[in-house]
N, C-alpha and C positions, 0 to 999 in steps of 0.2 A: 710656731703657732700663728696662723695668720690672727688679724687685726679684730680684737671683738669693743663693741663697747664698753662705755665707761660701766664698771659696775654700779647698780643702782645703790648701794652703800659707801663710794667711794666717797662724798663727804656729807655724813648722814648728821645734820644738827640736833647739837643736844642743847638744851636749856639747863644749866645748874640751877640747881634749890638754893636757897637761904640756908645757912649756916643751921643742923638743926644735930640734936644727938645722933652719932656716928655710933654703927657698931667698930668692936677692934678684932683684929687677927685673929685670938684666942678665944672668936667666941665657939661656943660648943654645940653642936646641933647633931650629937651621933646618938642621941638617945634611941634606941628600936622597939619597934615594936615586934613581937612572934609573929613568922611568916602566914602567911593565909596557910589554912588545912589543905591538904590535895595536891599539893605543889612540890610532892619530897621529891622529884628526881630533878629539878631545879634548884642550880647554883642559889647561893641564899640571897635574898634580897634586904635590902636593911630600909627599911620606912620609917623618914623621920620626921617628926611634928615641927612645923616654922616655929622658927622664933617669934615669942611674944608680939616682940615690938617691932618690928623689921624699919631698919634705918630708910626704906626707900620709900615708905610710905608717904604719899603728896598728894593733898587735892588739886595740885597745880594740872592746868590741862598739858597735854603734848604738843609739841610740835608741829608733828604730824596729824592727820584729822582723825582726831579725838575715837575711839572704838567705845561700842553703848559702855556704859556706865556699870554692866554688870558684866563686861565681858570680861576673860582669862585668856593667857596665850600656857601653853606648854612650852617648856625650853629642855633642853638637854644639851649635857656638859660633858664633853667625852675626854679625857685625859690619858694618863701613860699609866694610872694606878688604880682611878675611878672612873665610873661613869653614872652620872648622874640627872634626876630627872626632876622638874618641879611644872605641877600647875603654878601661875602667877597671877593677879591682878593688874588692874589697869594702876595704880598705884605703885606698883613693886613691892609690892607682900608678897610670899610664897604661902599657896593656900595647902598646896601637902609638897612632900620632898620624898622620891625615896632614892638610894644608890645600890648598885653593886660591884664589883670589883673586873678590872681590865683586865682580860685573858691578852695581854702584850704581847708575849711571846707566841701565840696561837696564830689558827690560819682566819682568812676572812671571815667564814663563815660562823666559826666560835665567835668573836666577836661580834659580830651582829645578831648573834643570840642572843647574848647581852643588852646590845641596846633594845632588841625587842622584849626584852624583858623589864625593862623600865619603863616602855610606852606601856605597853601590859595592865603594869601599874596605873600610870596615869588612867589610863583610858576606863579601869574601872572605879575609878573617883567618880560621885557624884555632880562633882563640878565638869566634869568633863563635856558635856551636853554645851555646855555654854565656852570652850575653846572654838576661836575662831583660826589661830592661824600658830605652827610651828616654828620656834629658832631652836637653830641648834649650833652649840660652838663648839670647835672640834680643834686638838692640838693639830700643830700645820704642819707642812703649809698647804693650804687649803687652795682651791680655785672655785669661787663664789658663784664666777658665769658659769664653768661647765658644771658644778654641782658635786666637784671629788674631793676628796680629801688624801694626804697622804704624807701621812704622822712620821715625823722621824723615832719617835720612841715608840711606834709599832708598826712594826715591819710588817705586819699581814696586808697593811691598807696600802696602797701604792696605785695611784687613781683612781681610787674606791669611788664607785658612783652613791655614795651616801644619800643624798638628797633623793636620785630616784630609788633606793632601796626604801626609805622611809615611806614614802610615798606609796609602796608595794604594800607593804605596813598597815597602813593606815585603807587603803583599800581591802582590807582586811575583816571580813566580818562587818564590814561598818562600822559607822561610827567613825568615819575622820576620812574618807572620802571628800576629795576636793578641796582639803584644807591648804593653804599655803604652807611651804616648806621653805626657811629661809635660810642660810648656812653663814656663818661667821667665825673669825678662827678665833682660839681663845684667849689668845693677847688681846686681840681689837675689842673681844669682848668684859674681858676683866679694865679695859681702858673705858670702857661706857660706862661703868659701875661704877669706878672712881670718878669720872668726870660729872656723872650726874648726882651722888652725893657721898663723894668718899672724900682723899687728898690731892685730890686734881679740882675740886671743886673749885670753880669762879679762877682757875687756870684758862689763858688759852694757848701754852707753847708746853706740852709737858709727853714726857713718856713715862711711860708704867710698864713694871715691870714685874715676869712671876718669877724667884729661884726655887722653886721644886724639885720633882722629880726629873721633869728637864728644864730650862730658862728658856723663857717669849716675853712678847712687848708687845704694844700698840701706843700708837701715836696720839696727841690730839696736837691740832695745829691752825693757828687760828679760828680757835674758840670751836672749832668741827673736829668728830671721830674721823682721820684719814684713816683708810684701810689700803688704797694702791688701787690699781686695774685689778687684780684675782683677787684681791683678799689679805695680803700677806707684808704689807708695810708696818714697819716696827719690831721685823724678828727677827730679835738681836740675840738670843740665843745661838747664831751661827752665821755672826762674828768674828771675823780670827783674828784672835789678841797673841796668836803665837805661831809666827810666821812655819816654823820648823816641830808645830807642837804633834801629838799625836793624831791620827784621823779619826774624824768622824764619822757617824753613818750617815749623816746627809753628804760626804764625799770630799766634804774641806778636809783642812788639817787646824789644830790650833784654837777651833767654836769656843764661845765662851761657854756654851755647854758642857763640852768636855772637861773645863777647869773649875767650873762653879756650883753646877747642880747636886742636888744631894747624892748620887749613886758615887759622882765623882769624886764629891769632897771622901765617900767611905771608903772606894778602891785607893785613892792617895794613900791615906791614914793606914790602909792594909798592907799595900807595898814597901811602904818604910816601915814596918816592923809593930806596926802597935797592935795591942792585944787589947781585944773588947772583952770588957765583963763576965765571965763566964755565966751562960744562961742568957743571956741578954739577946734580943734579936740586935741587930747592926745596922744603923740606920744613920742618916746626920744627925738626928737627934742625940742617937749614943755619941757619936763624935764631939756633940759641941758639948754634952756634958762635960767628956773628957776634959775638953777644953778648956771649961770653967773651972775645974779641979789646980787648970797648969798644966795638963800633960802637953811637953811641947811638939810633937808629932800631928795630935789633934789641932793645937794651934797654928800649927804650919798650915796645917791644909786648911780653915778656914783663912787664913792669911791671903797663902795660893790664890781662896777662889774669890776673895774680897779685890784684889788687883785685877784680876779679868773683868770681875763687874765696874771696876773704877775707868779700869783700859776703853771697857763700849761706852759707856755711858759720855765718856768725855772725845770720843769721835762722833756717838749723836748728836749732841748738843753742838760740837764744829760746825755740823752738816746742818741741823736745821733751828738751831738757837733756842733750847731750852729753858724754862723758867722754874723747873721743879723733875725730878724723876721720883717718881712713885715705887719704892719696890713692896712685894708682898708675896706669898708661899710660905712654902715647910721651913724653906732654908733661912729665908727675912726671920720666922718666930722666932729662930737665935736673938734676934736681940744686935746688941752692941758688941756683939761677938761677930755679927758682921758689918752691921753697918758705922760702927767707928773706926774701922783700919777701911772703908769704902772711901769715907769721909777723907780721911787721911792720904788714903793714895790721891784722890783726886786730886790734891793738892802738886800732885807731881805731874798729872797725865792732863787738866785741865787749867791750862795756862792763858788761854787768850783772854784777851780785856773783857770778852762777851760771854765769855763761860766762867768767868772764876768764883761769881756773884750762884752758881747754881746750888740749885738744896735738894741735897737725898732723903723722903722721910716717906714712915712706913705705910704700907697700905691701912685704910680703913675702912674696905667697904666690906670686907670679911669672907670664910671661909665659901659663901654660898654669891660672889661675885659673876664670877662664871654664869653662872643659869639667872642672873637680872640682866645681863649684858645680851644675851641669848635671847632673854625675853625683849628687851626694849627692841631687838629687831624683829621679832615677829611681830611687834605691835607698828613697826615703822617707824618706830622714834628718833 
């Protein structure tokens, strides 16, 4: 690829808040509401009311020059399970939320039903008159300048030109005609969220980390959100902690993906013989139940994939001198089911004088990070 500039988010400053109430991991925001009437041959959409309090709330102005005082950005969060949509404030409130589910497996244009089906949403909120400008954060790895994305946990997207399909979109009937359209992958983005008021806060050397349904990161480095030239600095999900290990779809062998994400940790636990619940869907969740019972099969494999996250995190921190790694996702809500054997290995994999002093703790900025991170870039933050 020849030579393009620097991307205009390549060190986008954030200002941390004052220490103020943090949401945590577990908070809940699936409440739904009954689809709109007229819409039955449409996947179901699930609309959900913002939380009361929303931790991002700040009168503090931005960074960047400040958007009127009544303005909203639209964000959308696109993942390997979900995809998800919020009007926002210039605060970090989400003023509505709604999601539907990732057709993963599907071709391109399934899933950009999807996302069109979330703008959809948004665009017939009452607030929507007053959005001035799009972000959207998308699993990666992404290329911010040319505007594609192309998700290792779905294979339909493969330099999907996202940003100008959205754009198609919103040209659309009107109504969002001429809006800016910003793209950001969703490490970099659940790393804004944290650094602007989660557990990266008043950090300025930290990585953040998601274990989900697949594992990403984003950096902050020197008190700035780094993202790299395309977008895609801090994704450490594909990693290889295992030189000889199996392949992955992004083409390595070995990804800490493969050893730690939730699908992983469930295909382990399946191949060595263990027997989930009868009835039960199978999930990490079932897993780490297991696990908390003592089945030792369960606990192998949360073991397994605690050593791959110990094995990155302690080559990150080699490479660019960490003061904190943030993790957070489905797999972090275990608990101390992973992050005390993370802890633990680290003690083997992170040895030098300048990493030994480093601290693994959970995310805070909670389940709806993704779409604040999304949003601080449509607003320019």
């Amino acid at each position: 690829m020849s030579p393009t500039p620097a991307s205009e988010y390549q060190h986008m400053p954030l200002t941390p808040r004052p220490a103020t109430a943090t949401a945590t991991a577990s908070e809940d925001h699936s409440a739904s509401r009954p689809p709109t009437a007229g819409r039955a041959a449409a996947p179901p959409v699930t609309i959900l009311e913002p939380h009361p309090a929303s931790p991002f709330a700040t009168t503090e102005p931005h960074s960047a020059p400040p958007a009127p005082a009544d303005a909203v950005v639209a964000a959308i969060d696109i993942g390997g399970t979900k995809i998800a949509g919020a009007l926002v404030d210039t605060g970090g409130s989400l003023v509505t939320r709604v999601q539907v589910p990732t057709p993963a497996t599907e071709g391109a244009d399934a899933l950009m039903r999807q996302v069109g089906l979330v703008l959809a949403e948004l665009r017939a909120h009452p607030d929507w008159a007053r959005v001035h400008a799009l972000g959207v954060g998308c699993a990666g790895p992404v290329d911010t300048v040319a505007g594609t994305v192309s998700p290792v946990n779905i294979p339909g997207w493969r330099a999907f030109p996202l940003v100008d399909r959205l754009r198609d979109l919103l040209r659309t009937d009107g109504g969002g005609q001429g809006l800016a359209v910003r793209l950001i992958g969703d490490g970099p983005a659940i790393a804004a969220a944290e650094f602007w008021n989660g557990a990266a806060r008043g950090r300025t050397h930290a990585l953040c980390m998601v274990v989900s349904t697949g594992v990403g990161g984003g950096l902050v480095l020197d008190g700035k959100l780094y993202t790299g030239r395309s977008g895609n600095a801090g994704h450490i999900g594909h990693l290889s902690v295992d030189l000889d290990g199996e392949p992955c779809p992004c083409g390595g062998r070995g990804c800490v993906e493969r050893l730690a994400s939730g699908p992983s940790i469930v295909r382990y636990a399946l191949a060595r013989g263990w027997n989930p619940p009868a009835g039960e869907d199978v999930t990490a969740r079932t897993v780490a139940d297991a696990a908390r019972r003592g089945e030792p099969v369960p606990l192998a494999a949360f073991a397994r994939a605690a050593r791959a996250v110990a094995a990155s995190v302690a080559a990150t921190a080699a490479l660019v001198e960490l003061e904190v790694v943030v993790i957070g996702g489905g797999v972090a809500a275990s608990g101390d089911l992973l992050f005390e054997p993370v802890r633990a290995e680290l003690k083997r994999y992170a040895t030098l004088s300048f990493t030994r002093e480093l601290r693994v703790v959970p995310a805070q900025a909670g389940t709806d990070a993704g779409l604040v991170g999304a949003a601080a870039v449509a607003f320019g933050i």
